[in-house]
C-alpha positions in Angstrom: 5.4 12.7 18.8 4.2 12.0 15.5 2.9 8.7 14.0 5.1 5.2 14.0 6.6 4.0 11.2 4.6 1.7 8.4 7.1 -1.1 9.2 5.9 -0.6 12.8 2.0 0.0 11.6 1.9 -3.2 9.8 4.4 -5.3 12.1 6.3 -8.3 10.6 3.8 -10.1 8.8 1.0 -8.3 7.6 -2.6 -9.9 6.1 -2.1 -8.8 3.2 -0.8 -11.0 -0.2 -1.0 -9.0 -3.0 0.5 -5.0 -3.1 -1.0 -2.6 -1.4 -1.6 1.3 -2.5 -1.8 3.3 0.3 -3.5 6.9 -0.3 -1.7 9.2 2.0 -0.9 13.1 2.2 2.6 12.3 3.1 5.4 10.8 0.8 7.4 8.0 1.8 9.3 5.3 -0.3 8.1 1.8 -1.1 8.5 -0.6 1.5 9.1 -4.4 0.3 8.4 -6.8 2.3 10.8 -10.2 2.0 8.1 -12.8 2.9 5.2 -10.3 2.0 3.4 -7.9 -0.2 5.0 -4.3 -1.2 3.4 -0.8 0.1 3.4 2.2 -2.1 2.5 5.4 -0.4 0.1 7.2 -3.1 -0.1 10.9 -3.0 -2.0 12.0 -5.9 -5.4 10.8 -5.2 -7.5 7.9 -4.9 -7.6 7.5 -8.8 -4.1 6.9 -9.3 -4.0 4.6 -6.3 -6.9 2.9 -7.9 -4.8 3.0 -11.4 -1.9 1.3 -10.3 -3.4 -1.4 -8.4 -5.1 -2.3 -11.0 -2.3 -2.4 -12.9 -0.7 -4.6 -10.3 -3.1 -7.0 -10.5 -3.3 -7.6 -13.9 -6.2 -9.4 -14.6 -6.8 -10.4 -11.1 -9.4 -8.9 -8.5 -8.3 -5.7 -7.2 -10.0 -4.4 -4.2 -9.9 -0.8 -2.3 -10.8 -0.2 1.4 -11.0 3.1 3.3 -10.8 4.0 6.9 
């Protein structure tokens, strides 16, 4: 079984506009959206996934949800 792709997760046009860190135990390569924001997979804690979207945004408002 297993769990469906991102692509398939987030469909063709996700909410989201700005890059999204996603904390995860499991590794996977960026996905870049054409019309849309990019996805980074973040395996080394919430920190780092903190750290680089901060980074990402600059000086703009970064944000960080859980579920």
């Amino acid at each position: 079984m297993g769990r469906p792709p991102v692509r398939e997760t987030l469909g063709q046009k996700p909410p989201f506009r700005a890059p999204v860190f996603v904390r995860t135990h499991h590794a996977r390569p960026p996905l870049e959206k054409d019309d849309g924001p990019s996805f980074t997979c973040v395996t080394d804690g919430v920190e780092s996934a903190l750290e680089q979207a901060r980074e990402a945004a600059d000086e703009r408002r970064s944000a960080v949800d859980h579920h």
